[in-house]
C-alpha positions, -999 to +999 in steps of 0.1 A: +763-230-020+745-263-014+728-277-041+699-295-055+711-327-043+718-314-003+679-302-006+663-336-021+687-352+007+664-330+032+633-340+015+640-375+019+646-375+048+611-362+058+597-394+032+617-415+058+597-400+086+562-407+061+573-438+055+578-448+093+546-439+106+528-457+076+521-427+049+526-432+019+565-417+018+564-385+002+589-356+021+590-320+008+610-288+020+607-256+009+641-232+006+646-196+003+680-180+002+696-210+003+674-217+038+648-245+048+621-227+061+597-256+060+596-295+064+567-313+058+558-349+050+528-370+041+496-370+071+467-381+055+464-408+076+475-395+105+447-365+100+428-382+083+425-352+053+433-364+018+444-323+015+475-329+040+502-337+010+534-330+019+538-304-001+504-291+009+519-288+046+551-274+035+532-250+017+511-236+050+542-238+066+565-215+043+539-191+041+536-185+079+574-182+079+570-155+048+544-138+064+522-140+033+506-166+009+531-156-017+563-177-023+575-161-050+614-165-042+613-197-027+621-231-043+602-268-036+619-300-030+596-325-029+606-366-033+574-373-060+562-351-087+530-331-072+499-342-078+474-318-098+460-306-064+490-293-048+505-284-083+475-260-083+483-247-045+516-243-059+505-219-086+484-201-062+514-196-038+535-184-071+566-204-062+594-195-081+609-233-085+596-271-082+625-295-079+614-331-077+627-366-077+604-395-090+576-388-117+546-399-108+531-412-143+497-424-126+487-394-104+512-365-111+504-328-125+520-335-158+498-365-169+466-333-170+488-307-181+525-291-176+504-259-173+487-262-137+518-244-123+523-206-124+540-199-159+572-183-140+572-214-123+603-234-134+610-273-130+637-293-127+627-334-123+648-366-122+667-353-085+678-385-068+651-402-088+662-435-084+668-428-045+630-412-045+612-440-063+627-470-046+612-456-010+576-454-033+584-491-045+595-504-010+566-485+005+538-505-018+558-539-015+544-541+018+508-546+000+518-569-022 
């Protein structure tokens, strides 16, 4: 079985890819049976769409693999805590599972309300945190 960690691995991954085109670095996969059946990282920049989130892309993604808008047995590995947008495209997909790495304590779901996901949703934060938030903080150094 590989675990939360082997998944959050993947997602980062995909924040490395963010990160070296000059997104902000925020990677996302979404698994079902123990499968990645999407990638995604930030392109809002690239497309110039403040929609295309990571986890907004992985979303689209997932579903055309699923054949449906419904992601009911499928889980989210995503580097940053969702932001209230995608957290409500995530309750509109009904995904069974958010796993993610760094809170976001500015811009993420929780700072509105824990209940912006589906309520069978389940949530497991604080993956490879440190890993996930020192990408974010190397990212924004470059502003500085």
């Amino acid at each position: 079985m590989l675990d939360d960690e082997y998944f959050m691995r993947q997602a980062l991954q995909e924040a490395h890819k963010a990160f070296d085109k000059g997104e902000v670095p925020v990677g996302a996969v979404v698994v079902s049976n123990q499968r990645i059946i999407s990638r995604a990282h930030n392109l809002t920049e690239m497309l110039t769409d403040v929609t295309a989130h990571a986890e907004m892309q992985a979303i689209t993604a997932a579903a055309n693999v699923m054949g449906g808008k419904y992601l009911t047995d499928c889980t989210l590995y995503v580097t940053v805590e969702p932001c209230p947008m995608c957290a409500g495209a995530l309750r509109w997909a009904q995904i069974s599972r958010v796993v993610y790495g760094a809170p976001d304590e500015k811009r993420g779901y929780s700072c509105i309300s824990s209940h912006l996901l589906h309520p069978k949703t389940t949530v497991t934060p604080g993956i490879m945190a440190d890993d996930c938030a020192n990408l974010m903080k190397l990212f924004f150094a470059r502003f500085r």
